[in-house]
N, C-alpha and C positions, 0 to 999 in steps of 0.2 A: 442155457437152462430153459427149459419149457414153463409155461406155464400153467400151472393144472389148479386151478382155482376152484374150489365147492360154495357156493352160497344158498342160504337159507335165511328168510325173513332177517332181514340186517344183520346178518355176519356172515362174513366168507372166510373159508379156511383154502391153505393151499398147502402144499406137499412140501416140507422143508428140507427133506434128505439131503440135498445136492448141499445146500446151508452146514448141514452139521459135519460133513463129510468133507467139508473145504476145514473146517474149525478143527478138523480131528489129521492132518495131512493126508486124506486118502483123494489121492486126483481119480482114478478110476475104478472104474463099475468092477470090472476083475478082480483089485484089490480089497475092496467090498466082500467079492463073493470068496474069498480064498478064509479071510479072518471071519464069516459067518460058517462056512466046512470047520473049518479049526476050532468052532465052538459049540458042531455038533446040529447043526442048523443042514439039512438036507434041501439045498435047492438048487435048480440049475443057474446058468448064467444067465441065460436068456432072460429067467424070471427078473434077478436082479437088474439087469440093465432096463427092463420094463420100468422096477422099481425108481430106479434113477434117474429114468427120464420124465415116467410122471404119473409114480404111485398108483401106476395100473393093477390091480389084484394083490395087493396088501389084506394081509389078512390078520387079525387081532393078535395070534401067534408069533406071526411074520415082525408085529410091533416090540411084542417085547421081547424076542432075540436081535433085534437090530437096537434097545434100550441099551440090553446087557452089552452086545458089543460095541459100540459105539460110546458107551458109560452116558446116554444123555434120559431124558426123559421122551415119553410119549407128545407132549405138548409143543418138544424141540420138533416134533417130526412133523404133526399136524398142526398150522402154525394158524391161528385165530387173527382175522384182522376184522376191524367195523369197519362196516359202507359208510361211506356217508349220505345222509341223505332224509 
């Protein structure tokens, strides 16, 4: 799992896909992308395994059809931690 970490003035957020996606039994980015086509979600593969590796071009859109399919929340994806500091 990469690490794709955001920070801003005391909080960093990172990418949690690969997290939800263990929690839901989907081991790969292909199986990802077959049940987002099966729900009407138009993207390549390439994008998704982008997504997978480290929520490179994720778009607002992109969040809540990976919500609906995945059944989890926006907050499951982008995962808020405190610095410390």
């Amino acid at each position: 799992m990469s690490d794709s970490r955001k920070s801003t003035k005391g909080l960093s957020y990172r990418w949690g896909l690969t997290e939800v996606m263990a929690r839901k039994n989907i081991r790969f980015a292909l199986d990802l992308h077959r049940r987002l086509v099966a729900n009407g979600c138009s993207v390549s593969r390439q994008t998704v395994n982008e997504w997978v590796q480290d929520g490179k071009n994720v778009r607002f859109q992109h969040i809540v059809i990976l919500c609906k399919v995945l059944d989890c929340t926006p907050s499951d994806l982008i995962v808020e931690e405190n610095i410390a500091g």
